[in-house]
FIBATI-915210 format. One record per residue: x, y, z of N, C-alpha, C in turn. Coordinates in steps of 0.05 Angstrom, whole numbers, plus 5000, padded with zeros to 4 digits. Layout:
residues N
XYZXYZXYZ...
end
This chain:
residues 479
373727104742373227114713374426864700373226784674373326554671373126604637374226294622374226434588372426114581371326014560370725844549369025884518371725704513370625694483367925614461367625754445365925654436365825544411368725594399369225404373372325394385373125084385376324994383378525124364376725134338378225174315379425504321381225534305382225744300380525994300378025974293376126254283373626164309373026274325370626274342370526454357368726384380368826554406369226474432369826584461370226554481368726714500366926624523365926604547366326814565367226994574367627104591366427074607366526884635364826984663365627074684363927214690363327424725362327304744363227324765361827304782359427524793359627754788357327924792356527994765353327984762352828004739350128184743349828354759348328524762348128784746350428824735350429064712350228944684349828634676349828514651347628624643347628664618344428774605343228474606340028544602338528264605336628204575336627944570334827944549333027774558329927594547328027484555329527254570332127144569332426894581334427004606333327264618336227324640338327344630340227474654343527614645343527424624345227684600346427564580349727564591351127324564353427304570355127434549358927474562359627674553361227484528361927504496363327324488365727544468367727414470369527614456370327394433370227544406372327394383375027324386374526994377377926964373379526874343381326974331381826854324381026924284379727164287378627284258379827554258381927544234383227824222381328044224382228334245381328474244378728524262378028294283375928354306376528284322380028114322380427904352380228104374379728054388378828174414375528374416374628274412371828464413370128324414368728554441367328334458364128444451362828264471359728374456358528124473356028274488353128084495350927974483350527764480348527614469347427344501345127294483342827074494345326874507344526844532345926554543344826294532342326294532340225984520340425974493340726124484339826084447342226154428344026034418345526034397345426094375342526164358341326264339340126574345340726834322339426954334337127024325335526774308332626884306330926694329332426534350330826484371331726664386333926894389333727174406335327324398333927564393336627754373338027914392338327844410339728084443342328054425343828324424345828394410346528644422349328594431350228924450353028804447354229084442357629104442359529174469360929074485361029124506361829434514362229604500363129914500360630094497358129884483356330084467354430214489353730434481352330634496349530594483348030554511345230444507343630694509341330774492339931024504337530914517336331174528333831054546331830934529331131004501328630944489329130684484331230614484333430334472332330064498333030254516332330104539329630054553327530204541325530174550324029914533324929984509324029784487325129444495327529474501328529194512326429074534326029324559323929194577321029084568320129254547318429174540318828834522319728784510320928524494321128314525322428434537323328234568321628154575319028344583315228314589315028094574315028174553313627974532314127674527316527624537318027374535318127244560315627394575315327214609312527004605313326814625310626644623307926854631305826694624303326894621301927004652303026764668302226744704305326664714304726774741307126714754307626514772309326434789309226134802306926084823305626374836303826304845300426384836301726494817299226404802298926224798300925994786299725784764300225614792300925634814299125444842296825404841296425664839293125734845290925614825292725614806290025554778290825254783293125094792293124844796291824694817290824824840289924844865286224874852284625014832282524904823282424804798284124614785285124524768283824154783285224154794284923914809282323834832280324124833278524064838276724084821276324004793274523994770274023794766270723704759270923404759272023354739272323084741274122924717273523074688270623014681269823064647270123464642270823504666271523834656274523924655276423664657279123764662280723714631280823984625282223944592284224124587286024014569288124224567288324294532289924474532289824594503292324504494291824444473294724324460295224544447293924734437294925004423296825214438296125204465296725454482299025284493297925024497300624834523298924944550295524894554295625054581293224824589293524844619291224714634289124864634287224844629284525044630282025024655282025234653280025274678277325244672275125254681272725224675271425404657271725664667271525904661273126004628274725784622277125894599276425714575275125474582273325304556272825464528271025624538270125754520271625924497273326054516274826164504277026014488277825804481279325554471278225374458274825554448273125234436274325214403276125444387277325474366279425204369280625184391283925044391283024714397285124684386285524324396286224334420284224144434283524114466282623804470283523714489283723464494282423374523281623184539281923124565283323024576283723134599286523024620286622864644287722594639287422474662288422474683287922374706290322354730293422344723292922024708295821934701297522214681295922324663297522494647298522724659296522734682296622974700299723064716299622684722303422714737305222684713303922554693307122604673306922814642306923114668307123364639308723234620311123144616312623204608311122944577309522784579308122634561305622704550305222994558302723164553303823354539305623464554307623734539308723654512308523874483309923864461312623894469314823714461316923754462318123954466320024214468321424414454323624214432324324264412325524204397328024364379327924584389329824754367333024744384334624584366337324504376339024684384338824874374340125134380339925184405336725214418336025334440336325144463333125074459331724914485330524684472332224474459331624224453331324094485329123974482328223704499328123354492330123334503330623014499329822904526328022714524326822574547327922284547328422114579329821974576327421744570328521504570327921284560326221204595324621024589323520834621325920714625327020584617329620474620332520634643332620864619334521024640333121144664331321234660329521334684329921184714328920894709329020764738332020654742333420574723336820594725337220894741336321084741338221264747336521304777334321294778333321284807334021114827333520844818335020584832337420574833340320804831342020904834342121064857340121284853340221434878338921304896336921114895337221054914338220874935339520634918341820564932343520704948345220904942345721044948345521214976343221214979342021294998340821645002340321714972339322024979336121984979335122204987333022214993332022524987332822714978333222934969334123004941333422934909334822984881333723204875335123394865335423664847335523604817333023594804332323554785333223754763335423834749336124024730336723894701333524014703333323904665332223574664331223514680331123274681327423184689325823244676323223264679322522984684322622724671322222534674323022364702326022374706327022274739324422474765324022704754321622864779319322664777318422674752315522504759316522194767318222064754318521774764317921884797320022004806320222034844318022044855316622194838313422354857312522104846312521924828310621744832310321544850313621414844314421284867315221334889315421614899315921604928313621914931310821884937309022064943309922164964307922394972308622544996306622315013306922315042306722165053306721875071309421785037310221495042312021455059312121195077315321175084317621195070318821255085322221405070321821475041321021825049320321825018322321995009322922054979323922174971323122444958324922634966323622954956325823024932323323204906325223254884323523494878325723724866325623874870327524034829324524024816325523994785326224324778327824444765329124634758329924644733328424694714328124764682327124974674328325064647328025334636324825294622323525064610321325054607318925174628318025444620316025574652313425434643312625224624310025064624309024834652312024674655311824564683311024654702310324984703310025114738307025074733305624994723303024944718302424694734303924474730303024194745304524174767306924314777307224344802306824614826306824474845306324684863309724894871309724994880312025254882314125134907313624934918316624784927317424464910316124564883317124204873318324354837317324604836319424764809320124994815322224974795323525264790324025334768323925554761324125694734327025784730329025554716332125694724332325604696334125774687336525754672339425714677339325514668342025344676345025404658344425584643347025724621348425984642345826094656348026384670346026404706345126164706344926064740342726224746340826314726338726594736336426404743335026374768331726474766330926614764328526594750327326784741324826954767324126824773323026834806324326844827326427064824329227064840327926944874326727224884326127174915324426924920322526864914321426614919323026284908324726294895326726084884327926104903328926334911331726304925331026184951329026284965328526094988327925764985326025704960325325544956328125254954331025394940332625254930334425274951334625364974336025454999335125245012331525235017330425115035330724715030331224704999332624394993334524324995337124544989339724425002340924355031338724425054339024445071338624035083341124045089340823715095339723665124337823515141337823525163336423205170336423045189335222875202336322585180338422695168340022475153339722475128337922715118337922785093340422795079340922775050342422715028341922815008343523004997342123144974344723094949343223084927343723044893343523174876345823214857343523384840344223214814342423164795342723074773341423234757344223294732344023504708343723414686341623524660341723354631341723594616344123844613343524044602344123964570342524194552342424094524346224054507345223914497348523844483350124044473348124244461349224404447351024754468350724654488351324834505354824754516354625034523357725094524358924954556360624814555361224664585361324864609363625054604364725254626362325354640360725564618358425614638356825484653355625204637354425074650355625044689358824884677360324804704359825084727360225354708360025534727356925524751355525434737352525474743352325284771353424984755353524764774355524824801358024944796358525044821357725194839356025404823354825544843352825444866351725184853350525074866350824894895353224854887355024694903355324824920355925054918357725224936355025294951352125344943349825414960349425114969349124904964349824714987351024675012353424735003355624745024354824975038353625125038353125395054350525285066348825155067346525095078347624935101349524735099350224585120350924655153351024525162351724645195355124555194355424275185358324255188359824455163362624395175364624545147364224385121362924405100363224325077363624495052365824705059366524985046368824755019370724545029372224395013370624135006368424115003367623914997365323894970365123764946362623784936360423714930358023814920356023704926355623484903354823204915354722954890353123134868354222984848352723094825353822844809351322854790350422694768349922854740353122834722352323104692351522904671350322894654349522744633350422854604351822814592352622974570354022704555355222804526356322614508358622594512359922364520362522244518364522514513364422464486366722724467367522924477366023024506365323344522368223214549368922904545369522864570372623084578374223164563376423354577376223654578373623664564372723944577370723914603370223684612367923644636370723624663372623484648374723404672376123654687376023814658377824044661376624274680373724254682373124344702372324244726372324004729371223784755373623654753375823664759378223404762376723134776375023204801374422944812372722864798370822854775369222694764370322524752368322254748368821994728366821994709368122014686365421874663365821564657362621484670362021264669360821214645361120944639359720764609357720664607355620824632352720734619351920884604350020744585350120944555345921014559346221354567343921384566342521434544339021274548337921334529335521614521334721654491332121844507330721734485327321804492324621634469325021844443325822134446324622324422326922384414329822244412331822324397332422074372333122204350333021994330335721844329337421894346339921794342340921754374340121904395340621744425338821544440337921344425337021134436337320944419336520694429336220384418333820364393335520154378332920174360334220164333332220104320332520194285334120444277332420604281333420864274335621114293335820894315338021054326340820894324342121064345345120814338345020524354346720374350347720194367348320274389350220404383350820444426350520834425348920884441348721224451351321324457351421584446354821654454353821864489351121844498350922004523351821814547353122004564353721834585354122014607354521864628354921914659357622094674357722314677360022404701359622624718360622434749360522374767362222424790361822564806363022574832363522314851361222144846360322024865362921724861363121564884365221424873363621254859366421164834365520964812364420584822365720624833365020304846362820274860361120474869359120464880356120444862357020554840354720404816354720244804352520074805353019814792351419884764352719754742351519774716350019494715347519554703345519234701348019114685347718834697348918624684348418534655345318424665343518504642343318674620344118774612345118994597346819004580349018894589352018844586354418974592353918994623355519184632356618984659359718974660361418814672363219004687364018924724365519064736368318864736369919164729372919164720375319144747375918884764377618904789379319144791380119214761382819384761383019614769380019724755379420004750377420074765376119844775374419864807372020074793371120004771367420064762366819834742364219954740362719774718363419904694363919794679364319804646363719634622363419684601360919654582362419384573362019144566361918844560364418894543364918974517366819094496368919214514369219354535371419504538372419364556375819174539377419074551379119234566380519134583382219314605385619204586386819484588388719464572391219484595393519304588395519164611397519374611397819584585400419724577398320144588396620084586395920304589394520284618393920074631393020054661389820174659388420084641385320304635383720104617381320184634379520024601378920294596379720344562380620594555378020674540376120474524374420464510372120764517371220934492370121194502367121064497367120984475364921044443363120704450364020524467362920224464363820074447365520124434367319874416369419914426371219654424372919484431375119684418376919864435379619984426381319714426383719814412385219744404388619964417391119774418392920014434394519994413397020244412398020364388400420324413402720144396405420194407407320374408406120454381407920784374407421054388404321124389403521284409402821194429402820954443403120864475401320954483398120954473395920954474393720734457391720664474389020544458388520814443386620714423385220874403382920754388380920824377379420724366379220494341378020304344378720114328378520154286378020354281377920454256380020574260382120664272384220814263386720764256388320844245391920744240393720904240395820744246398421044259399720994229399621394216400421494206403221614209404821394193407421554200407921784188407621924170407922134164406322394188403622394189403522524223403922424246405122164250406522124268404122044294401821994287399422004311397121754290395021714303394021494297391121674284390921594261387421804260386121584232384021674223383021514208383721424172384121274167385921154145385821354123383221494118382921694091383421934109385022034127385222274140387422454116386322714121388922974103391622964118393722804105396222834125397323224120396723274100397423534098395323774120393223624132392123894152392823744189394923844194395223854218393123794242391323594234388523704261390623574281389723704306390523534330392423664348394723784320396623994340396224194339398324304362397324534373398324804349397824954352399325254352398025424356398625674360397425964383397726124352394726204347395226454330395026684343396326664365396926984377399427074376402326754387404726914388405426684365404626534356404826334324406726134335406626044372408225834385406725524383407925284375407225054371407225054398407825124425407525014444404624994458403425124447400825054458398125334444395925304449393225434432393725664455392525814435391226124437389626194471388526024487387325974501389326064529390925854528393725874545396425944541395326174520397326334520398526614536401026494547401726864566401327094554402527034531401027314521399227374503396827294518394127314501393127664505393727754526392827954533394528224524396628114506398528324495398728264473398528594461397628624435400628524419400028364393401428214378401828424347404528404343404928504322403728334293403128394272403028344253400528214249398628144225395928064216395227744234393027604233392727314246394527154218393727344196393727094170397227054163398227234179401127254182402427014207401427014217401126844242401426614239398726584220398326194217399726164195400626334169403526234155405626134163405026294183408626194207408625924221406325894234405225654242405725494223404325524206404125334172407325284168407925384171410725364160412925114180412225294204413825094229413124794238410124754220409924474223410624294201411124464177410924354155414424254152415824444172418824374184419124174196417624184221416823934236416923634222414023714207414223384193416623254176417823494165420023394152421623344173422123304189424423244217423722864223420622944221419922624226419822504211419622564173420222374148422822334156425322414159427722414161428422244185427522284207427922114222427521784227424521804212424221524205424821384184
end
């Protein structure tokens, strides 16, 4: 069992995970997860299931208290909702309809932009109301430039990468030398592969895409997708996945397997990490040799900011400073209307010195620190690091014996470096536990989180309030 937060601050919730999740009630997106309040007068500790994928609950109202007694009519009605929230065909159905899909001549192959569906000959008719288009070869391999976005941030936003990051991240692996990538969440790197490395070619490469989107099982055949959710590790096509995702980790005749992850931002680290280990761990179980201590390379894509909660569960990863892009985000890519530098980036199992960042680009390898790093990020002599997170040029703080960002200044009165108009009167940054009201550290890692605490929270954080407000006066005085 495992805890992860879902708000830092004082008032949110926390994660609970299982490893057996066969008694979890289910809602349309598979096991839900368990989350307990932290941190709000009068509910701390109370737990309760909701949607793993959706953080809003008018994209899923699954709502259960972990005590509450479900009746049968209760539960029949859920199944029925569960029905309803399945794709319309199943993976081998939508083979099958792809299998005479591809034997239609050209001027009869159309898809519906209303439904999101490839149409059959037979189904024209029935779609002559909807906006319908024709479909070419080329659009044919890249769904993901045919497909409407998902867009709702909460849920199942789709950010697609740039052509740019695309063959950067392939021409990585394949340097490298894999020949086997596990596509999670990553629709674009699948079709680059299958374009460039078809079935048939010399040394080709096999990919093998795994997204919660079930529109993709339409353009591929049933060993090139899977229908997973990557928040609580479910396929949805348990038995036929499971062989399917068994039968790719399995390394043989010098095979190399990868997995590269782009789960949505808005998602919670722990679970994810839980998901990604699981995977690892079915890697390592496919092998012939012992690779029970070893893990499987992986490639996570997420924003900078996430990096000590990514560490905290992967110690061996590196976040690297190539800054990925995507075409449909208004603010992670190049351009006018996005930023200067993307705050998405790279971490990594794999060793750092072994990727090279285009030069071209402006990305320079560091002797010290033995990777490539972004043109701006000088290597600092007192901290032994090119420390730089964000792509501008840090700057190091003598007083806190750290770089820091170049907008910031050490506040002697909080005694730490933050931004020039910052509240010296709100404490952000330090710690205190509104459970036993100890500055030594948050609510999270506290011994006695699990024993019940005398007195209100709002009693708590007075005390807190109080012991720092002691504090600072120790350090006006001092200085």
């Amino acid at each position: 069992m495992d805890t992860a937060s879902l708000d830092d601050g004082c008032l949110g919730y926390e994660v609970i995970l299982r490893d057996d999740d066969t008694s979890t009630p289910r809602c349309p997106h598979g096991p839900t997860l368990l989350f307990e309040k932290v941190g709000k007068q009068g509910e701390e500790g109370k737990r309760f299931y909701a949607c793993s994928a959706c953080r809003d609950r008018k994209d899923c109202n699954f709502f259960q208290r972990e005590d509450e007694k479900v009746s049968e009519t209760r539960k029949l009605a859920r199944e029925v909702e569960n029905k309803r929230g399945r794709p319309p065909f199943s993976q081998q159905q939508y083979s099958a309809r792809l299998h005479q899909f591809v034997s239609l001549p050209p001027d009869e192959k159309t898809f519906c932009q209303d439904c999101q569906l490839l149409l059959l000959a037979k189904e024209t008719g029935t779609h002559a109301a909807h906006a319908c288009i024709p479909v070419t070869a080329t659009q044919l391999r890249q769904p993901s430039r045919l497909l409407l976005p998902l867009d709702n941030k909460k849920s199942n936003a789709q950010y697609l990468f740039t052509e740019r990051t695309t063959r950067f991240l392939l021409g990585t692996l394949v340097a490298q030398g894999f020949n086997k990538v596990l596509c999670v969440g990553t629709p674009r790197l699948h079709e680059l592969i299958k374009s460039e490395y078809p079935r048939g070619k010399a040394n080709p490469i096999k990919s093998l895409l795994l997204d919660i989107d079930f529109r993709y099982a339409q353009f591929y055949g049933q060993d090139e997708f899977c229908h997973y959710n990557m928040f609580n590790h479910h396929f949805f096509d348990s038995e036929a996945s499971s062989a399917v995702i068994q039968a790719f980790l399995r390394e043989s005749k010098g095979e190399k397997v990868v997995m590269v992850a782009d789960p949505p931002f808005g998602g919670l680290v722990k679970p994810l990490a839980n998901s990604f280990s699981r995977i690892s761990q079915a890697w390592a179980n496919q092998q012939n040799s012992d690779r029970s201590c070893v893990d499987m390379p992986m490639i996570w894509i997420f924003p900078y900011f996430f990096e000590p909660r990514i560490l905290g569960c992967f110690p061996s990863f590196t976040m690297l400073d190539y800054q990925v892009d995507y075409d449909n985000h208004s603010l992670y890519k190049h351009g006018k209307t996005g930023r200067k530098q993307s705050p998405v980036r790279l971490f990594t199992n794999i060793t750092p010195a072994k990727i090279v960042l285009p030069l071209e680009e402006g990305y320079k390898f560091c002797t010290i620190c033995e990777r490539y790093v972004w043109s701006l990020n000088k290597h600092c002599t007192k901290c032994n690091v090119c420390p730089s997170k964000d792509g501008r040029l840090w700057k190091h703080c003598s007083v806190c014996e750290r770089c820091v960002k170049p907008s910031w200044q050490h506040c002697q009165s909080c005694g730490r470096c933050a931004l020039p108009d910052h509240p010296c009167d709100q404490s952000q940054g330090e710690v205190g536990c509104y459970n036993c009201a100890s500055l030594g550290h948050k609510r999270k890692a506290c011994p006695r989180k699990h024993v019940s605490s005398h007195g209100s929270t709002s009693k708590r954080r007075r005390i807190i309030k109080t012991k720092r407000q002691k504090e600072k006066k120790k350090k006006k005085t001092f200085n």
